[in-house]
BAMAR-189048 format. One line per 5 residues: number of its first residue (from 1); their letters; for each residue x, y, z of C-alpha. Coordinates in steps of 0.25 Angstrom, whole numbers, plus 5000, padded with zeros to 4 digits. Layout:
NUM) a) X,Y,Z; ...;
END
This chain:
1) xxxxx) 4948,4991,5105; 4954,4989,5120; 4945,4996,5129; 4956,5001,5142; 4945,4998,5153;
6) xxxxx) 4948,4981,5150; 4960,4974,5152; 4965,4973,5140; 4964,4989,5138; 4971,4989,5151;
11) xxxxx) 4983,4978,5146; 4982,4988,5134; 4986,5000,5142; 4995,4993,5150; 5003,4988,5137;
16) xxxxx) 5003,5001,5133; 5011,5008,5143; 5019,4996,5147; 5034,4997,5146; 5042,4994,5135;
21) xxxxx) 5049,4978,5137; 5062,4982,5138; 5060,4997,5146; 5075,4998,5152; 5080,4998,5136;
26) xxxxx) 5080,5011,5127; 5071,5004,5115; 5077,5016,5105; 5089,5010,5101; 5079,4997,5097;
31) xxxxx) 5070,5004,5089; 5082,5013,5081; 5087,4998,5077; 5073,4994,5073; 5069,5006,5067;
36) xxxxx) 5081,5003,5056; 5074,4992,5051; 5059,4997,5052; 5066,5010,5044; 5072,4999,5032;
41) xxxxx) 5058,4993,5031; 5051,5007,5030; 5063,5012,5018; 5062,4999,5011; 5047,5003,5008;
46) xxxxx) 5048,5016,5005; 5062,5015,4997; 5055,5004,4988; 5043,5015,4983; 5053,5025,4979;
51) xxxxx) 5061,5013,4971; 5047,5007,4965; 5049,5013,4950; 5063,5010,4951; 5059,4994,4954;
56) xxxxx) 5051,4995,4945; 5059,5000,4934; 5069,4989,4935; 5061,4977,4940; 5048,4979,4933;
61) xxxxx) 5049,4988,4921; 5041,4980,4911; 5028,4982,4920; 5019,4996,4921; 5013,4990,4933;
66) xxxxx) 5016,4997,4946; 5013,4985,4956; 5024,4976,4952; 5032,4984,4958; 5025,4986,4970;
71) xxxxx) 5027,4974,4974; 5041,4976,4980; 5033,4983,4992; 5022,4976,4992; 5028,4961,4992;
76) xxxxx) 5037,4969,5004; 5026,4975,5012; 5017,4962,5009; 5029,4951,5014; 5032,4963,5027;
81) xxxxx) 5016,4964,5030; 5012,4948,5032; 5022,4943,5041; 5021,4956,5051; 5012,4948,5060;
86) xxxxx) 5021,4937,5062; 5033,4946,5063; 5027,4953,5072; 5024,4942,5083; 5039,4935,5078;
91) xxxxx) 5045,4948,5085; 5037,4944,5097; 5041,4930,5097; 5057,4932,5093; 5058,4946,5097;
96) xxxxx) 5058,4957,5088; 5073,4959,5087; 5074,4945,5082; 5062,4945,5071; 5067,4959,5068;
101) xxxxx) 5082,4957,5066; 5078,4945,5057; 5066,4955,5047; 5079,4964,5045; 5089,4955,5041;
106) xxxxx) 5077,4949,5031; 5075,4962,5025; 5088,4967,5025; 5092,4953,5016; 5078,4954,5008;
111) xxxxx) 5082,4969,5006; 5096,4964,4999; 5087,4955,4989; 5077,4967,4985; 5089,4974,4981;
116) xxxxx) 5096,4962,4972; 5083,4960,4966; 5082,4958,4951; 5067,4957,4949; 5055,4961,4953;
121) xxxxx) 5050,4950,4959; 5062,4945,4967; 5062,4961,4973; 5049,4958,4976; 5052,4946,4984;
126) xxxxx) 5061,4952,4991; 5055,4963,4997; 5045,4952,5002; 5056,4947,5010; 5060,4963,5015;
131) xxxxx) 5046,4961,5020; 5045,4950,5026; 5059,4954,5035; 5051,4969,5036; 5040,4961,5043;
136) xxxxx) 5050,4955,5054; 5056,4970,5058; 5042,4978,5057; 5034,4972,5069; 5049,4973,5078;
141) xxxxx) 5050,4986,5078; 5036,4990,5083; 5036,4978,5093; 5051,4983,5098; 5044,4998,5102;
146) xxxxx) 5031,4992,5107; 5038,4984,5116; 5050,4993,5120; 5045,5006,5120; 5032,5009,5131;
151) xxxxx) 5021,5014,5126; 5022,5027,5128; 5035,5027,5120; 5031,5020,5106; 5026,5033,5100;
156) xxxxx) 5041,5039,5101; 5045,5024,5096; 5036,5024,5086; 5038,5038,5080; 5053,5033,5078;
161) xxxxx) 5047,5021,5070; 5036,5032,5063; 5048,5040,5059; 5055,5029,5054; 5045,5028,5044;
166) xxxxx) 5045,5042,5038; 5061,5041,5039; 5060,5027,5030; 5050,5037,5022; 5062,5046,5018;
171) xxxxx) 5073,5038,5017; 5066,5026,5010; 5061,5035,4997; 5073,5043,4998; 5084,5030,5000;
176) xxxxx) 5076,5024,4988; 5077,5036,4979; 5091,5036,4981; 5095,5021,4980; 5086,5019,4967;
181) xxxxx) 5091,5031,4961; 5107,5029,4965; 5108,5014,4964; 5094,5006,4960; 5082,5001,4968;
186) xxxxx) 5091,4990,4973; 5097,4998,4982; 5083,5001,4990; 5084,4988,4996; 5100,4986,4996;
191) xxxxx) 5100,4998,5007; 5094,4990,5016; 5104,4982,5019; 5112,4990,5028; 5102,4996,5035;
196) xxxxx) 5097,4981,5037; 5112,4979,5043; 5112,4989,5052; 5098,4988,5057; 5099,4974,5060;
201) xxxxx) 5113,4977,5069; 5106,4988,5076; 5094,4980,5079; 5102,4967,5083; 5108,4976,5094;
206) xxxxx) 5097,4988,5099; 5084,4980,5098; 5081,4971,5111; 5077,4957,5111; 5062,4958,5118;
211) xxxxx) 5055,4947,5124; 5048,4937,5115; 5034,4933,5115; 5029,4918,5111; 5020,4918,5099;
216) xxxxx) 5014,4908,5090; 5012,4914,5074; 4999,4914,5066; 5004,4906,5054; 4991,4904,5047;
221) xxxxx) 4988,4920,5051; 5001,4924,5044; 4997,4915,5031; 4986,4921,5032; 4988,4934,5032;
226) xxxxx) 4999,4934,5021; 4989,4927,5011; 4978,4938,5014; 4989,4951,5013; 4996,4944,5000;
231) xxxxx) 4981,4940,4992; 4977,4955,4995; 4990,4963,4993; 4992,4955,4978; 4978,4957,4976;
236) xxxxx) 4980,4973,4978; 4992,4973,4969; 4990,4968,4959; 4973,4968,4957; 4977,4980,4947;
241) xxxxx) 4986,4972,4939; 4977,4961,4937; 4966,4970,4934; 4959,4967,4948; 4955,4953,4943;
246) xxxxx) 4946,4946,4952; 4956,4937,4955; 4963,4949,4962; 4950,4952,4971; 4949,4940,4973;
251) xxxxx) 4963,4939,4980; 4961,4952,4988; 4948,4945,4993; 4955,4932,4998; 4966,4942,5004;
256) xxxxx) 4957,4950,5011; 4949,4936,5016; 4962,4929,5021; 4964,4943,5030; 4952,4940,5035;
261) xxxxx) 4954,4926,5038; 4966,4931,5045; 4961,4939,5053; 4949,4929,5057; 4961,4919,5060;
266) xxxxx) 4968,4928,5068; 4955,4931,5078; 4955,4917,5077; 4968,4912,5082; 4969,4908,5098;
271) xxxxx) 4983,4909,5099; 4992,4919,5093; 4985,4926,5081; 4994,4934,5071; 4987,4945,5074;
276) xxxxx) 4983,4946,5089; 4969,4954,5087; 4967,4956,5101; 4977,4968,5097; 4967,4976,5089;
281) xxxxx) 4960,4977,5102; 4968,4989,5104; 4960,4999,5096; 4974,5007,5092; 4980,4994,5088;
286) xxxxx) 4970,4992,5079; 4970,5005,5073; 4983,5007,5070; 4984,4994,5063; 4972,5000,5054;
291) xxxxx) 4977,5013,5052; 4993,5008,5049; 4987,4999,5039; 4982,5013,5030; 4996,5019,5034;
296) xxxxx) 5003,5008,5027; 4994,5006,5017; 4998,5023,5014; 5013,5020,5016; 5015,5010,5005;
301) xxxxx) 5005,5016,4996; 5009,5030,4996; 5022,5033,4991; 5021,5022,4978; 5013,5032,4969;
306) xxxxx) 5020,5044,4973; 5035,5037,4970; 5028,5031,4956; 5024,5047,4956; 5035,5054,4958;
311) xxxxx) 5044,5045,4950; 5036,5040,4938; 5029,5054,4935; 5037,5064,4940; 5051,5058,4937;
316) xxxxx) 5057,5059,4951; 5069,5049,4953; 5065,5042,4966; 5075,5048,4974; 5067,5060,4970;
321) xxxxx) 5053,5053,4973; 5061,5051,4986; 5063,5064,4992; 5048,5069,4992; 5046,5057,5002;
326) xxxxx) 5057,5065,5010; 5046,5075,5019; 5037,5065,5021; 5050,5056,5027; 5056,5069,5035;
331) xxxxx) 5041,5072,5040; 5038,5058,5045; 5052,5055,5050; 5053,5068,5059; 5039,5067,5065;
336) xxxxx) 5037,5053,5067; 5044,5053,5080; 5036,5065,5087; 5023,5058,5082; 5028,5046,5090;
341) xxxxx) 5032,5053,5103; 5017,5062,5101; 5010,5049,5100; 5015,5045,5112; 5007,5055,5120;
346) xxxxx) 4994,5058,5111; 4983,5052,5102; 4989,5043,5090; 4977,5049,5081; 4982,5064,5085;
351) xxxxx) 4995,5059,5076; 4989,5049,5067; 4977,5056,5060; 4983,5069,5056; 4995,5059,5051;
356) xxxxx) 4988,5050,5042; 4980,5062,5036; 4993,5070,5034; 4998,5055,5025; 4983,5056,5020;
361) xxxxx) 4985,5070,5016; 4998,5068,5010; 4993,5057,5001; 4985,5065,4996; 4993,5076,4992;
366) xxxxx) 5001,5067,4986; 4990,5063,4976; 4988,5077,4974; 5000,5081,4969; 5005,5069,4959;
371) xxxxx) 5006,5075,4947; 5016,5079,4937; 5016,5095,4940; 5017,5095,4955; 5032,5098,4961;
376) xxxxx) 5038,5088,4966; 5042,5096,4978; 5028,5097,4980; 5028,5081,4985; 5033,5085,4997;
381) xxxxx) 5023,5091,5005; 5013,5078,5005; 5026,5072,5009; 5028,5080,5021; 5014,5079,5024;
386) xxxxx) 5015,5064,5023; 5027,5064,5033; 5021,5072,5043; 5007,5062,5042; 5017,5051,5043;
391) xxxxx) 5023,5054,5055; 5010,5054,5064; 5007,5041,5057; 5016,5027,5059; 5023,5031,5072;
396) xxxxx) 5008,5034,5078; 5003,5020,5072; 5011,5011,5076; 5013,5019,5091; 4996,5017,5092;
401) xxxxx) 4995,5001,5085; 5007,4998,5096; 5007,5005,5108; 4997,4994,5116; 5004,4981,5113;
406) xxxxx) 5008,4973,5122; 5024,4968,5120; 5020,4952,5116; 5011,4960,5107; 5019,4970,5102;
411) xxxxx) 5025,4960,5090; 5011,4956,5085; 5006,4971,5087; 5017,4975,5077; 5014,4964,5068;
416) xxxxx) 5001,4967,5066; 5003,4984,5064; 5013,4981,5055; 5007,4971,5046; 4994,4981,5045;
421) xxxxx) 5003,4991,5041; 5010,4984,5032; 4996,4977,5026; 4995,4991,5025; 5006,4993,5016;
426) xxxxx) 5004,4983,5009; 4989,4985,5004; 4994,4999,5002; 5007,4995,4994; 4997,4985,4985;
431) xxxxx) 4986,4995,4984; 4995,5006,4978; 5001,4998,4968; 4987,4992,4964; 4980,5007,4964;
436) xxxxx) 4991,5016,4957; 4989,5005,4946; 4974,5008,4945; 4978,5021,4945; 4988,5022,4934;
441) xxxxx) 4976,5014,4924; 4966,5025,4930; 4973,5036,4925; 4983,5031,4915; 4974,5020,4907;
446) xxxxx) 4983,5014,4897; 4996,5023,4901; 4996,5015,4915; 5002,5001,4907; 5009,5008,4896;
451) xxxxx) 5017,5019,4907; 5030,5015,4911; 5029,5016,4926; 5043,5008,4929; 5051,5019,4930;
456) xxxxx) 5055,5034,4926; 5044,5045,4923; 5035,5043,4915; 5030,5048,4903; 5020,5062,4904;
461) xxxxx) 5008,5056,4896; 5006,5045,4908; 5012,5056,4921; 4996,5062,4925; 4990,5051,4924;
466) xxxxx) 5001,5042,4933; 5002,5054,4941; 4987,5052,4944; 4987,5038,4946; 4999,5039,4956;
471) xxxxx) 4991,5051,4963; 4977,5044,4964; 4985,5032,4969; 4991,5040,4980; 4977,5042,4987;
476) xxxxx) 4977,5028,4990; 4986,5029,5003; 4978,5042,5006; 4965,5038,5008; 4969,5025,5017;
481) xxxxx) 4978,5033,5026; 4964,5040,5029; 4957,5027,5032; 4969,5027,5043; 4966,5040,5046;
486) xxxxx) 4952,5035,5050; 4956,5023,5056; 4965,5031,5069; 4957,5039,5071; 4950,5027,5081;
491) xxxxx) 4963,5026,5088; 4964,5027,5103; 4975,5036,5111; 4983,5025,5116; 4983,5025,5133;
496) xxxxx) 5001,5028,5135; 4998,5039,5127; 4990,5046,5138; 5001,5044,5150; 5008,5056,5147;
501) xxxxx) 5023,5056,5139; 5034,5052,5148; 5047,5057,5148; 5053,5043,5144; 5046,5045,5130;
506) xxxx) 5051,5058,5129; 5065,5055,5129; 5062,5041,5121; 5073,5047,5111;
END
């Protein structure tokens, strides 16, 4: 924590309400541009759990176990997380119009493979390589509004970013439903190439060139890291496939002891660490990377048992899955901008608590209400409410994790909030898989291998007990967002929040 009365409190608050670099240019236009390409990487996570059963039916119908094909997101979210600290501080050393303009032309190409795909395993790599260009354009946009926008303008900044989010949540599901529906799940990934277009040209001509930064890159930190997440990730897949050998616990175990090397390497290194730990000085900074990590954890979690749900047991197409995701979208996409311009004038945790119970909540409901005899109209009220606890959730975060960094900083800062969310979704994205499969052997026994789960509903002797499974895996994300809950409520109301709203900020738009 970073007590005000020394001076690096003071060099805190004075970063904190220092103007944005390039003050005499509107930064709007460049953050429309950017948003293009932070909205793609949002869909292309959301449409691919709406398009799961269909993937499944054509590249892995011989198999009743879910987590093969959960590795379409999780190789993504795995080959987007590790590289995220290096990106970042590349943004600062090339500028993030550079780093970025290159992520989208790599995701955009890696997005034209996916679809041509004619296995599992090569669909699998490809969305490694989505995620490896997701990684390059993630830490630039942030970096842009940290250091284009002052202080006291990033909430308004960031609630357009929240809101991209809750927009992503509607038109991914919904996009997905119809393109698998209409033409096959190729065609999820085939759309991405005219947005990519059209993103790149826009960014190309509204995103500044900023100053650059001289850096050296952690190598050895970046090795590091990537062995840790990938032994803990695998092992967290597939320990339920391999009956959780002690070979598997053994792997999360040298996982979770290369982390920890890691992190003792980066206190160690003189120079330029991969993560700069002087940052978590900031007691909001460090928060915030705690609590994103339970919200990402909740994001890629969440909506897998529900789609399996609603198409496996109740029959839905998934354009039909879809459109219950629709008041969760409208609700999140409509108030994440006025959560954004509230933040910028009050407490985060006024926002944030009542925001993540409200998911918490929502998550609950959900497992409630996941069986066979419950309307499917029904379904839409936890989505609302969900909506609604979303829009006081990613917008605030990331306003409160960035608001004190300094510019050379702003591309290491991102890094690090966006690898812990992602690590987040990762763990999350493995853990589901891993626990709706102990689920289904819990309350299906022998029906969990003999079921066919690749596609279309299933039969009534085996709908309770998946029904159940899918239900009680549901909690999962519930009871983590809570241990987010707890962790903000130790954040601090950041100092530009206490200077009053100026009229500049209020016309932002």
């Amino acid at each position: 924590m970073t007590d005000p009365s020394t001076p690096s409190g003071t060099a805190t608050r004075a970063a904190a309400s220092a103007p944005a670099e390039t003050p005499e240019r509107n930064p709007w236009p460049a953050l429309w541009a950017l948003v293009i390409g932070f909205f793609m990487i949002l869909v292309d996570t959301t449409i691919v759990s709406v398009a799961n059963p269909a993937i499944k039916a054509a590249l892995d119908p011989d198999t009743n176990n879910l987590d093969n094909v959960v590795w379409v997101t999780s190789a993504y979210l795995l080959a987007y997380a590790v590289p995220l600290l290096i990106t970042g501080r590349l943004g600062d050393r090339f500028g993030p119009k550079r780093v970025y303009l290159v992520g989208l032309a790599v995701f955009t190409l890696a997005s034209l493979g996916c679809g041509l795909s004619g296995t599992l395993e090569m669909l699998i790599v490809f969305r490694a390589v989505q995620g490896l260009g997701a990684s390059m354009m993630t830490p630039q946009t942030m970096a842009v509004i940290t250091r284009t926008f002052p202080a006291n303008r990033r909430g308004a900044a960031m609630g357009l970013w929240g809101a991209t989010s809750g927009v992503a949540m509607l038109v991914g599901p919904l996009a997905g439903g119809l393109l698998v529906d209409a033409f096959g799940w190729e065609w999820i990934f085939f759309i991405n190439l005219p947005v990519g277009v059209i993103g790149f040209v826009l960014a190309w001509m509204l995103v500044p060139h900023l100053e650059t930064h001289e850096h050296r890159f952690d190598l050895f930190g970046v090795a590091l890291s990537a062995a840790g997440l990938f032994l803990i990730v695998f092992g967290l897949q597939e320990g339920e496939h391999y009956d959780w050998a002690a070979w598997v616990w053994g792997m999360i175990a040298a996982g979770v002891a290369v982390m920890g090397l890691f992190i003792w390497q980066q206190f160690r290194t003189k120079s330029e660490p991969l993560v700069p730990m002087d940052l978590f000085r900031d007691r909001n900074f460090s928060v915030s990377n705690i609590a994103i990590t339970t919200v990402g954890f909740m994001a890629a979690s969440m909506s897998l048992p529900l789609m399996f749900f609603t198409q496996l047991a109740r029959g839905l197409t998934p354009t039909e899955s879809a459109l219950l995701m629709i008041p969760m979208a409208v609700a999140a996409g409509i108030l994440s901008p006025l959560a954004g311009r509230l933040l910028d004038r009050t407490d985060p945790r006024v926002l944030l608590v009542p925001g993540m119970l409200l998911v918490a909540i929502a998550l609950v409901w959900y497992a409630m209400i996941m069986n066979a005899d419950t309307p499917i109209w029904v379904f839409l009220l936890p989505s609302a409410l969900m909506g609604i606890g979303q829009s006081g959730m990613w917008g605030p975060l990331a306003t409160t994790a960035t608001r004190n960094l300094q510019p050379r900083q702003a591309g290491a800062g991102s890094g690090i909030y966006n690898t812990t969310r992602t690590i987040g979704s990762v763990l999350g994205s493995a853990a589901i898989a891993s626990f709706m499969q102990s689920r289904l052997e819990a309350n299906l026994g022998g029906g969990a291998s003999t079921g066919d789960f690749s596609g279309g509903q299933l039969p009534d002797f085996v709908v309770d007990g998946f029904s159940t499974a899918m239900a009680q895996a549901t909690l999962l994300p519930a009871a983590v967002v809570l241990i987010g809950v707890v962790a903000v409520l130790f954040l601090q109301r950041p100092a530009s929040t206490r200077v009053g709203w100026s009229a500049e900020a209020a016309s932002a738009h």
